[in-house]
mmCIF file of the N, C-alpha and C atoms, coordinates in Angstrom:
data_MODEL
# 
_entry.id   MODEL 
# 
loop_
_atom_site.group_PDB 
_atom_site.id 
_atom_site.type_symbol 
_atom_site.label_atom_id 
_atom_site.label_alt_id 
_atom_site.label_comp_id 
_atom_site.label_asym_id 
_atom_site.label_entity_id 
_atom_site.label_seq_id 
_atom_site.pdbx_PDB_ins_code 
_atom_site.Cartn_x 
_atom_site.Cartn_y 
_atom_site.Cartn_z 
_atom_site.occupancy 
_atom_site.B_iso_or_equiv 
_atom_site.pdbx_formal_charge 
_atom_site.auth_seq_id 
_atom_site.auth_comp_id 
_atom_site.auth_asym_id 
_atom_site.auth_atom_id 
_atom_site.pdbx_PDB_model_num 
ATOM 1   N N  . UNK A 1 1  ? -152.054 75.063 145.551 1.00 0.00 ? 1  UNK A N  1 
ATOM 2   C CA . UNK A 1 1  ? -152.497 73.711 145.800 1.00 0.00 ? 1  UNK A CA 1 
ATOM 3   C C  . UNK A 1 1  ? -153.712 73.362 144.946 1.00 0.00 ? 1  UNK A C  1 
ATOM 4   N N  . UNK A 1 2  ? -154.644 74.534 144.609 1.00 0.00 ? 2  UNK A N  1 
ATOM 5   C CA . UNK A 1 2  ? -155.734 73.950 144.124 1.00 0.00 ? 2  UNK A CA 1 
ATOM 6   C C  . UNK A 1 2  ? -155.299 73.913 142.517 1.00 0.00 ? 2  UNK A C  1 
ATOM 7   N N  . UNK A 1 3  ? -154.755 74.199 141.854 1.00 0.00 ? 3  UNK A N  1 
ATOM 8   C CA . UNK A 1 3  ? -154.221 74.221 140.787 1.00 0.00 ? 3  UNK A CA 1 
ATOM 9   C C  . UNK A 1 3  ? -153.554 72.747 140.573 1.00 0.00 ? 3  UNK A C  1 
ATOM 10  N N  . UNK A 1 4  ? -152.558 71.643 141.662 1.00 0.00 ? 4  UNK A N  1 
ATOM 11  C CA . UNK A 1 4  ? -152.093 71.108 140.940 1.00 0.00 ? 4  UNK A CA 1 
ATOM 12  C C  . UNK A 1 4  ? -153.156 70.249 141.065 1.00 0.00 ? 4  UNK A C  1 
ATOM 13  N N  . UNK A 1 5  ? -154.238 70.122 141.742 1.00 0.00 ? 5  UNK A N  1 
ATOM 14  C CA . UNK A 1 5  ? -156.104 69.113 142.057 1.00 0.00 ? 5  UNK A CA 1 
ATOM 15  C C  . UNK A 1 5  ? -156.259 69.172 140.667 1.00 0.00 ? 5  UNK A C  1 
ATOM 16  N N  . UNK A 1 6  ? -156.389 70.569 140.089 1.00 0.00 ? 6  UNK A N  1 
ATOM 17  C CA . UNK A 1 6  ? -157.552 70.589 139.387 1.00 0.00 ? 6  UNK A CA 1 
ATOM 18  C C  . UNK A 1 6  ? -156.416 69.831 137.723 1.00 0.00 ? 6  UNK A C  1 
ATOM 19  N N  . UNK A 1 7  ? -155.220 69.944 137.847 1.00 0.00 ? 7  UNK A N  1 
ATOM 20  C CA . UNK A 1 7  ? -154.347 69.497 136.835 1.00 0.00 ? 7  UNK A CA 1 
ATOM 21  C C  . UNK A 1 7  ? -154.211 68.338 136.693 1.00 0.00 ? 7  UNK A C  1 
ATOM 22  N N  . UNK A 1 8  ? -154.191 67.818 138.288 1.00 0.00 ? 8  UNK A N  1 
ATOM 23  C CA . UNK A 1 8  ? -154.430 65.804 138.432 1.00 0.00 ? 8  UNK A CA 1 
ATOM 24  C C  . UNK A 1 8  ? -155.423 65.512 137.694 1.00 0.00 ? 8  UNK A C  1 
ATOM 25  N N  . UNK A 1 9  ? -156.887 66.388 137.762 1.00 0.00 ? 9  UNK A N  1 
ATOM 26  C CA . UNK A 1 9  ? -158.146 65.972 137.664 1.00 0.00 ? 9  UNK A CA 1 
ATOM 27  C C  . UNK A 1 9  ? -158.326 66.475 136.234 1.00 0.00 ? 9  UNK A C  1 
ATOM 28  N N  . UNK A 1 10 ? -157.492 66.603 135.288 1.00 0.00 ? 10 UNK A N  1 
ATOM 29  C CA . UNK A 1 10 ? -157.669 67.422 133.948 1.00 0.00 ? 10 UNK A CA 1 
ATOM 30  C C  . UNK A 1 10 ? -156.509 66.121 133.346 1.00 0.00 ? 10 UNK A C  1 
ATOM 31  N N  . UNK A 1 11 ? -155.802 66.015 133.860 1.00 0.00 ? 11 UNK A N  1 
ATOM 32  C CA . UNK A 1 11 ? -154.942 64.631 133.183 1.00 0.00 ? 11 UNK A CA 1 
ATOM 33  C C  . UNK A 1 11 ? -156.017 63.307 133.162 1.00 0.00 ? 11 UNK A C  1 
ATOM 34  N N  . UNK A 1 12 ? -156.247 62.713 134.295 1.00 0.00 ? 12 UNK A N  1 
ATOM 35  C CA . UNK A 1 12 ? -156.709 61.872 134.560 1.00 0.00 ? 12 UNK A CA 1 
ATOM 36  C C  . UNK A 1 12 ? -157.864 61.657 133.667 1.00 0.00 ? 12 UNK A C  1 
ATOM 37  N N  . UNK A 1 13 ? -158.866 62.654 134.025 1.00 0.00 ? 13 UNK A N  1 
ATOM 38  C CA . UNK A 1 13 ? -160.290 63.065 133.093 1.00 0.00 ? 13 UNK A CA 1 
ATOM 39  C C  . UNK A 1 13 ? -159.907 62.754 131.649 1.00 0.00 ? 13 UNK A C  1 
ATOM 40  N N  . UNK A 1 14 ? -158.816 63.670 130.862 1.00 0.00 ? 14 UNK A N  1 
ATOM 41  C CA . UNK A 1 14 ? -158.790 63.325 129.427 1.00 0.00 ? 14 UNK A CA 1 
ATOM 42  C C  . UNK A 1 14 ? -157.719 62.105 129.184 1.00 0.00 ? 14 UNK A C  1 
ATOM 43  N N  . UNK A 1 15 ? -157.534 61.555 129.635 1.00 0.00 ? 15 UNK A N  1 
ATOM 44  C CA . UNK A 1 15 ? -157.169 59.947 129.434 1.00 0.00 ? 15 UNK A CA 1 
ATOM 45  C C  . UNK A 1 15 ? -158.282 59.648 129.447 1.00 0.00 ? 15 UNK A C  1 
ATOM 46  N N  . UNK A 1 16 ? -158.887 59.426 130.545 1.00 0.00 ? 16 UNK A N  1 
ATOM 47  C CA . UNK A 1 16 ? -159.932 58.507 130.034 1.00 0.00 ? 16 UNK A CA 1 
ATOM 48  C C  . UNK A 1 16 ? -161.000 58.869 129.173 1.00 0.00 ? 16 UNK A C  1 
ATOM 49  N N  . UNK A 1 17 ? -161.124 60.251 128.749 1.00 0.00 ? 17 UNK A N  1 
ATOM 50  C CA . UNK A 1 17 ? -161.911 60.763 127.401 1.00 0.00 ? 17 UNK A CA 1 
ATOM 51  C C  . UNK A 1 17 ? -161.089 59.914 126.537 1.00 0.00 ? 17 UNK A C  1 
ATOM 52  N N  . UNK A 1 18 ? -160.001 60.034 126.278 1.00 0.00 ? 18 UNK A N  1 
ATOM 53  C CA . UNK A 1 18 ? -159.154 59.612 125.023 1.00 0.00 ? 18 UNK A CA 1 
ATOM 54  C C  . UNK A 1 18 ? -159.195 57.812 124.993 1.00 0.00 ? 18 UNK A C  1 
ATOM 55  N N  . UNK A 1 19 ? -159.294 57.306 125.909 1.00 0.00 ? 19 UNK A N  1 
ATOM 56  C CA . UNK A 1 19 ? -159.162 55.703 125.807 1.00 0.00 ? 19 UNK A CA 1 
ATOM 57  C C  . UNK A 1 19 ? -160.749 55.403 125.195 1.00 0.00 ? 19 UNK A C  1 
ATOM 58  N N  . UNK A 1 20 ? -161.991 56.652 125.787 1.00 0.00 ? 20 UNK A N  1 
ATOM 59  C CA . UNK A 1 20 ? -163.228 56.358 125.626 1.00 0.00 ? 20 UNK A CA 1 
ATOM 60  C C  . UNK A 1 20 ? -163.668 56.185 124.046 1.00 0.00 ? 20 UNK A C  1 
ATOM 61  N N  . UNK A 1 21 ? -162.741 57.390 123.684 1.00 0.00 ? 21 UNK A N  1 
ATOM 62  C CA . UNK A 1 21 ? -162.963 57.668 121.866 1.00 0.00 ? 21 UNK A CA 1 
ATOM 63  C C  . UNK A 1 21 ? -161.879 56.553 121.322 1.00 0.00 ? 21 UNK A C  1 
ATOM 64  N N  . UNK A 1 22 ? -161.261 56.773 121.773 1.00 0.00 ? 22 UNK A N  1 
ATOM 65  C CA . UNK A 1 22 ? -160.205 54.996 120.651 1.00 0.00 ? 22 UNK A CA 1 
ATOM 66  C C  . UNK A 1 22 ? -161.477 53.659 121.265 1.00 0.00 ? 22 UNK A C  1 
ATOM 67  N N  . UNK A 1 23 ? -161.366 53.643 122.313 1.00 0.00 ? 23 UNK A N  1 
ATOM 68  C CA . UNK A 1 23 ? -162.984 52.638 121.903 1.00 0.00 ? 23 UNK A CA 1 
ATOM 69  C C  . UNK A 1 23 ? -163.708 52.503 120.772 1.00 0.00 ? 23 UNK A C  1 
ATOM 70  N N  . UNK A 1 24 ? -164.490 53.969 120.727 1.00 0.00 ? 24 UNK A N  1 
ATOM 71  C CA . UNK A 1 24 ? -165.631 54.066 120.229 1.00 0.00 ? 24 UNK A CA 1 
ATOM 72  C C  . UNK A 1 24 ? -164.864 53.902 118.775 1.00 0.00 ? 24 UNK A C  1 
ATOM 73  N N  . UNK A 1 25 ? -163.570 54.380 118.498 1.00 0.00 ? 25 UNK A N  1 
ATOM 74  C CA . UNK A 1 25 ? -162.851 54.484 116.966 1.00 0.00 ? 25 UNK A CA 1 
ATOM 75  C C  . UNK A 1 25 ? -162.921 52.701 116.723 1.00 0.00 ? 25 UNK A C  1 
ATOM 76  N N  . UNK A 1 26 ? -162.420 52.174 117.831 1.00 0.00 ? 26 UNK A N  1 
ATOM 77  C CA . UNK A 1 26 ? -162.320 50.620 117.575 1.00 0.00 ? 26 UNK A CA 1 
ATOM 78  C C  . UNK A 1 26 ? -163.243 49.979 117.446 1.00 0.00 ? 26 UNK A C  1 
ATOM 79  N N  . UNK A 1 27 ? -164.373 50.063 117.972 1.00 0.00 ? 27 UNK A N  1 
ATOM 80  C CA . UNK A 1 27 ? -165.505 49.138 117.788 1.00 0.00 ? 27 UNK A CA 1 
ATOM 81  C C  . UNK A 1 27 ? -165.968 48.269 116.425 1.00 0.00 ? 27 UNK A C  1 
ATOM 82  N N  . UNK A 1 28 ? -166.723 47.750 116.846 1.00 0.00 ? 28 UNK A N  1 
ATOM 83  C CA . UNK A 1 28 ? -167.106 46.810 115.714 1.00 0.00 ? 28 UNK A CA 1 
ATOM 84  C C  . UNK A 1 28 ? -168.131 47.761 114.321 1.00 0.00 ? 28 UNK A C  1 
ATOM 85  N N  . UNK A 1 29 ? -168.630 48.450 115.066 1.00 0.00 ? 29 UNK A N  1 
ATOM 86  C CA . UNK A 1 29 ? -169.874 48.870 113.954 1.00 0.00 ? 29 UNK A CA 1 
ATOM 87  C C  . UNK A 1 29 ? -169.503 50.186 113.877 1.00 0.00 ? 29 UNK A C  1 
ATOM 88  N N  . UNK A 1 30 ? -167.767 50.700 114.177 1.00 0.00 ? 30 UNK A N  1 
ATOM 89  C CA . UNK A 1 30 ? -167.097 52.189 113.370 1.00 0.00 ? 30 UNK A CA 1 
ATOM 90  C C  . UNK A 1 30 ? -166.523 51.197 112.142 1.00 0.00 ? 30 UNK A C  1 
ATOM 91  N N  . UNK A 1 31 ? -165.538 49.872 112.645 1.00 0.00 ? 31 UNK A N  1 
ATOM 92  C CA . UNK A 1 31 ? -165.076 49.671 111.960 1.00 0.00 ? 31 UNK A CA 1 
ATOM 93  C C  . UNK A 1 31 ? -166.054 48.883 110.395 1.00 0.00 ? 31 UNK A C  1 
ATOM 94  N N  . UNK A 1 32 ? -167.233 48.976 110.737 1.00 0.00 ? 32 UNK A N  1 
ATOM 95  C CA . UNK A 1 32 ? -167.958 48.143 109.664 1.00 0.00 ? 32 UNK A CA 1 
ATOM 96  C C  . UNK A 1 32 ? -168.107 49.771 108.788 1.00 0.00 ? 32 UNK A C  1 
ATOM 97  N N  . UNK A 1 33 ? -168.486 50.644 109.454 1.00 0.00 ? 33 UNK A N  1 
ATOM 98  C CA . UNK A 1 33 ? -168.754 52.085 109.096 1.00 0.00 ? 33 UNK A CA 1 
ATOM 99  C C  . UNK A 1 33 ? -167.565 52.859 108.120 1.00 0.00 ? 33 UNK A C  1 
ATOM 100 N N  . UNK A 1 34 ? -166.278 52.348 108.646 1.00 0.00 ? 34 UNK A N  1 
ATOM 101 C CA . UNK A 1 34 ? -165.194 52.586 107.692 1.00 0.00 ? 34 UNK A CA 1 
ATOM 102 C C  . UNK A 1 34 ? -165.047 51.986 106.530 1.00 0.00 ? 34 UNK A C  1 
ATOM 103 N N  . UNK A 1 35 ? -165.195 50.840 106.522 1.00 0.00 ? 35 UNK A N  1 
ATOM 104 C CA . UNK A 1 35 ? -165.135 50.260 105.802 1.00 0.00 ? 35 UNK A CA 1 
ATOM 105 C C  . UNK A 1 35 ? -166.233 50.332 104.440 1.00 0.00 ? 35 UNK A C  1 
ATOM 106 N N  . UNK A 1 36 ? -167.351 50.530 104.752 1.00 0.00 ? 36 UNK A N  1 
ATOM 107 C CA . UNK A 1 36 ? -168.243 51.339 104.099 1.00 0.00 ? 36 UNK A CA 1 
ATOM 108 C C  . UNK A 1 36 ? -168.316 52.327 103.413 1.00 0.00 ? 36 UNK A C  1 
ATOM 109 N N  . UNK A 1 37 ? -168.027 53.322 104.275 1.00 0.00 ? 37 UNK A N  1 
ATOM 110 C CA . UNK A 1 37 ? -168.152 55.013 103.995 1.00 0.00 ? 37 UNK A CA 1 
ATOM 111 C C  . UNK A 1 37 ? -166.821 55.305 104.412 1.00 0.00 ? 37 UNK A C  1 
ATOM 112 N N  . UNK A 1 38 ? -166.116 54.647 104.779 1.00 0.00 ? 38 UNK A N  1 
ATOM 113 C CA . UNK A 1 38 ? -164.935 55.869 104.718 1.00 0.00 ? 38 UNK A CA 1 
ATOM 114 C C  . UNK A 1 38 ? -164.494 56.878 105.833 1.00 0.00 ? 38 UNK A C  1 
ATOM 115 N N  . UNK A 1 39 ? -165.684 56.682 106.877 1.00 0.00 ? 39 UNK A N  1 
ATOM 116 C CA . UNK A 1 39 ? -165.731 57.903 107.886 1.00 0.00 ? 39 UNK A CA 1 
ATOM 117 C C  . UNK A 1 39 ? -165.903 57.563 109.054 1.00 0.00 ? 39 UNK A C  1 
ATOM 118 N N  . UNK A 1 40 ? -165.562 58.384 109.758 1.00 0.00 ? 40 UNK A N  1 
ATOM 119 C CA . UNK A 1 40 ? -164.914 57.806 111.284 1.00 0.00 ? 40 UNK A CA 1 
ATOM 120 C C  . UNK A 1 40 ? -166.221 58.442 111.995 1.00 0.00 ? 40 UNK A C  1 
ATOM 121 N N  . UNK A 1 41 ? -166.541 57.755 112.948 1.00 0.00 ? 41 UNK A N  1 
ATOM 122 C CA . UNK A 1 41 ? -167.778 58.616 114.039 1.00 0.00 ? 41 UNK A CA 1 
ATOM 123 C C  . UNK A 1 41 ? -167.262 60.082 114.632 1.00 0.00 ? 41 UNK A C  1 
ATOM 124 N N  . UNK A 1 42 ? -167.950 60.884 114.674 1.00 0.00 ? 42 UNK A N  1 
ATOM 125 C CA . UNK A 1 42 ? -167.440 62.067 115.257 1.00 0.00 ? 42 UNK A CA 1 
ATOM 126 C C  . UNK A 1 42 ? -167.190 62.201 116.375 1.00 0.00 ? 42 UNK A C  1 
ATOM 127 N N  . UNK A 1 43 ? -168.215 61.034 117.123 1.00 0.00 ? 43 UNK A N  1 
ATOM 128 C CA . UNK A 1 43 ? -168.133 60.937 119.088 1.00 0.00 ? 43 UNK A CA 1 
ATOM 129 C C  . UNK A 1 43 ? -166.191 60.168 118.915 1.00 0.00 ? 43 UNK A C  1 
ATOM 130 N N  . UNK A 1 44 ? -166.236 59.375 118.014 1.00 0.00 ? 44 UNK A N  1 
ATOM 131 C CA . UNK A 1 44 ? -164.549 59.029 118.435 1.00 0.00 ? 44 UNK A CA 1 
ATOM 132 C C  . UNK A 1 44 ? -163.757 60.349 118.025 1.00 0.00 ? 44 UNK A C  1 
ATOM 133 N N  . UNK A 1 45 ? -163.436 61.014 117.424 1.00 0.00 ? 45 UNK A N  1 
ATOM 134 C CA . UNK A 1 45 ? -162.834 61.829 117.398 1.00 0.00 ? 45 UNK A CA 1 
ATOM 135 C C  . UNK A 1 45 ? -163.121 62.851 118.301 1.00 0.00 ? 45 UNK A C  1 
ATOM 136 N N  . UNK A 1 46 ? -164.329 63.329 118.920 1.00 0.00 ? 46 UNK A N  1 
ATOM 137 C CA . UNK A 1 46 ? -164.367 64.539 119.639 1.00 0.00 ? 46 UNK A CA 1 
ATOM 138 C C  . UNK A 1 46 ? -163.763 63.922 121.307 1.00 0.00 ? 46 UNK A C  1 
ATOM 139 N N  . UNK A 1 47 ? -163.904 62.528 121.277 1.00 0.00 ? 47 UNK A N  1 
ATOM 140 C CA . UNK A 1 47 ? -162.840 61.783 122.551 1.00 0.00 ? 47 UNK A CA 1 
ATOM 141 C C  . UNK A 1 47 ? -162.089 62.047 122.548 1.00 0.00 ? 47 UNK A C  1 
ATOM 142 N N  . UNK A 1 48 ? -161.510 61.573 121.409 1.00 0.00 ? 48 UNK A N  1 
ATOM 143 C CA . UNK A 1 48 ? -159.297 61.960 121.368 1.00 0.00 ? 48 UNK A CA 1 
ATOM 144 C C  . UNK A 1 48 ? -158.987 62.829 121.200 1.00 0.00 ? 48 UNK A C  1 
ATOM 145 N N  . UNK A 1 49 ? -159.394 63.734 120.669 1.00 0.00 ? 49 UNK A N  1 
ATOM 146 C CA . UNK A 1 49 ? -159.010 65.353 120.753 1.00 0.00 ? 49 UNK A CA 1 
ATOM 147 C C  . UNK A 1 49 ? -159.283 65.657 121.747 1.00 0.00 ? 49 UNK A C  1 
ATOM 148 N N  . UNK A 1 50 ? -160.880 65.881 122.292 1.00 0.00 ? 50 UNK A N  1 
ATOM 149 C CA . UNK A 1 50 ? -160.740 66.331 123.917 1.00 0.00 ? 50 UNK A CA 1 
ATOM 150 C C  . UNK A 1 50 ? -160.020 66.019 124.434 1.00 0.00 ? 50 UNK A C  1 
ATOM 151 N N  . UNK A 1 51 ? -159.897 64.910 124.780 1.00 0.00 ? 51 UNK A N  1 
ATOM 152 C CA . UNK A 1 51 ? -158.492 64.456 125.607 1.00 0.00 ? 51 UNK A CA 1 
ATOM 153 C C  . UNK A 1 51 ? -157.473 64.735 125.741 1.00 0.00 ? 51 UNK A C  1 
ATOM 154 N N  . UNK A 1 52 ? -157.053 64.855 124.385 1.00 0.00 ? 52 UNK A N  1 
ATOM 155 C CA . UNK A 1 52 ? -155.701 65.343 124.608 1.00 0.00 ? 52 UNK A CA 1 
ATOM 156 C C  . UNK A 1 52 ? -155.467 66.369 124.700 1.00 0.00 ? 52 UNK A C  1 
ATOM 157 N N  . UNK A 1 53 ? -156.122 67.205 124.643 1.00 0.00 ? 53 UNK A N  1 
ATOM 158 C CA . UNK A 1 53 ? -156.574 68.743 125.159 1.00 0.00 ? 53 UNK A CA 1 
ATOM 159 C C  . UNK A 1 53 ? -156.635 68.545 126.452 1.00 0.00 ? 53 UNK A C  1 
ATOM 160 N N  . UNK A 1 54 ? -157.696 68.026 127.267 1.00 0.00 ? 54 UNK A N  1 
ATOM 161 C CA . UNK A 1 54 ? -157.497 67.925 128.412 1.00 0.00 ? 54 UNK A CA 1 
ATOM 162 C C  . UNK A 1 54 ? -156.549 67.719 129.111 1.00 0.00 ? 54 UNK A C  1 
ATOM 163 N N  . UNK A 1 55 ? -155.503 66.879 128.478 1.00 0.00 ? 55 UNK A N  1 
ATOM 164 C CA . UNK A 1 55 ? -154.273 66.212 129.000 1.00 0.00 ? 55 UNK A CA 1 
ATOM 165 C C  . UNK A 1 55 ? -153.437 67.453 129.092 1.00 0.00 ? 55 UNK A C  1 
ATOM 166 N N  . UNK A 1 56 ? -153.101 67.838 127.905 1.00 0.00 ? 56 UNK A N  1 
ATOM 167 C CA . UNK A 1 56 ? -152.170 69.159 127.878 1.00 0.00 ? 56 UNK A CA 1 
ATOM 168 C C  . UNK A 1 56 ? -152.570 70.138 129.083 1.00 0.00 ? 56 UNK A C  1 
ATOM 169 N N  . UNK A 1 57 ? -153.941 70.747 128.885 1.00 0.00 ? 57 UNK A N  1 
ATOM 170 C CA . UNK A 1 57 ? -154.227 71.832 129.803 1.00 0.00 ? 57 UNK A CA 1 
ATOM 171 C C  . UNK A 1 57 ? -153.599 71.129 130.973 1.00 0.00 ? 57 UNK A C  1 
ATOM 172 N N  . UNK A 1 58 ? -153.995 69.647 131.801 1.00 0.00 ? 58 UNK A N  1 
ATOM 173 C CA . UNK A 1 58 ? -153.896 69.852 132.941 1.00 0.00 ? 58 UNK A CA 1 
ATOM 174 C C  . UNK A 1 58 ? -152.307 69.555 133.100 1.00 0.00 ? 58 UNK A C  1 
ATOM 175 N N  . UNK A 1 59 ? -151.621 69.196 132.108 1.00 0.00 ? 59 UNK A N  1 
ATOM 176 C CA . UNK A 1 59 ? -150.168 69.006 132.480 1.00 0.00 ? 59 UNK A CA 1 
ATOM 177 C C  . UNK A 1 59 ? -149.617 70.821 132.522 1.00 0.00 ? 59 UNK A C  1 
ATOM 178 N N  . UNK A 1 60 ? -149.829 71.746 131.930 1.00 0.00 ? 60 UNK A N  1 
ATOM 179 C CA . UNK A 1 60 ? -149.847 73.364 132.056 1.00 0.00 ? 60 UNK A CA 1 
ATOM 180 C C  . UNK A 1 60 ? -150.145 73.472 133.293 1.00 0.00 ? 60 UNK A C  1 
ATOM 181 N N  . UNK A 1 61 ? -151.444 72.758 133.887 1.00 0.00 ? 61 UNK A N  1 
ATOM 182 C CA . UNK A 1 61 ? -151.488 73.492 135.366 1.00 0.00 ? 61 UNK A CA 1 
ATOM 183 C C  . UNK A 1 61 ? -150.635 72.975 136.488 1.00 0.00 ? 61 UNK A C  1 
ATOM 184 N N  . UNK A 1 62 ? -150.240 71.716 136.093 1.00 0.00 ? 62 UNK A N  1 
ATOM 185 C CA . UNK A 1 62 ? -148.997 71.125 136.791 1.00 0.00 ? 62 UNK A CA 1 
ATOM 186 C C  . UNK A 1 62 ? -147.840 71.482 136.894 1.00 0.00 ? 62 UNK A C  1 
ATOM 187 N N  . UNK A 1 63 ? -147.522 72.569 136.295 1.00 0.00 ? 63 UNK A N  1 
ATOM 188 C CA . UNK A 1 63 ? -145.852 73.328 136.054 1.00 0.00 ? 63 UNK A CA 1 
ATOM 189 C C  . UNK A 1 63 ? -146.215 74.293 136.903 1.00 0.00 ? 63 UNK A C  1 
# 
C-alpha cells in the first residue's frame, strides 16, 4: 500500500515539476534569452527532466 502513495505522489509531483520547467522554457525573458544566445535556462530543463524522471519512477512503483 505504501508503495502505490508514494507512486501517486511521484507522478503527480513530477508533472507538476515538468509543467513548472515548460513554464519557465516558455516565458517571456527565456524566450528573449533564446533568441539572443541561443540557450535555454537550466532551471527549465532541470524541470522537465526531473519530471519526467519523477513520472517514470513513480509509474515503476505503481506496477
Amino acid at each position: 500500500m505504501n508503495y502505490k502513495i508514494i507512486g501517486i505522489v511521484l507522478v503527480v509531483g513530477g508533472v507538476a515539476l515538468s509543467l513548472w520547467g515548460y513554464n519557465i522554457y516558455d516565458s517571456a525573458s527565456s524566450q528573449i534569452s533564446r533568441a539572443l544566445n541561443g540557450e535555454t535556462p537550466l532551471e527549465a530543463w532541470a524541470g522537465m527532466v526531473g519530471g519526467a524522471i519523477s513520472v517514470l519512477l513513480g509509474l515503476a512503483r505503481l506496477k
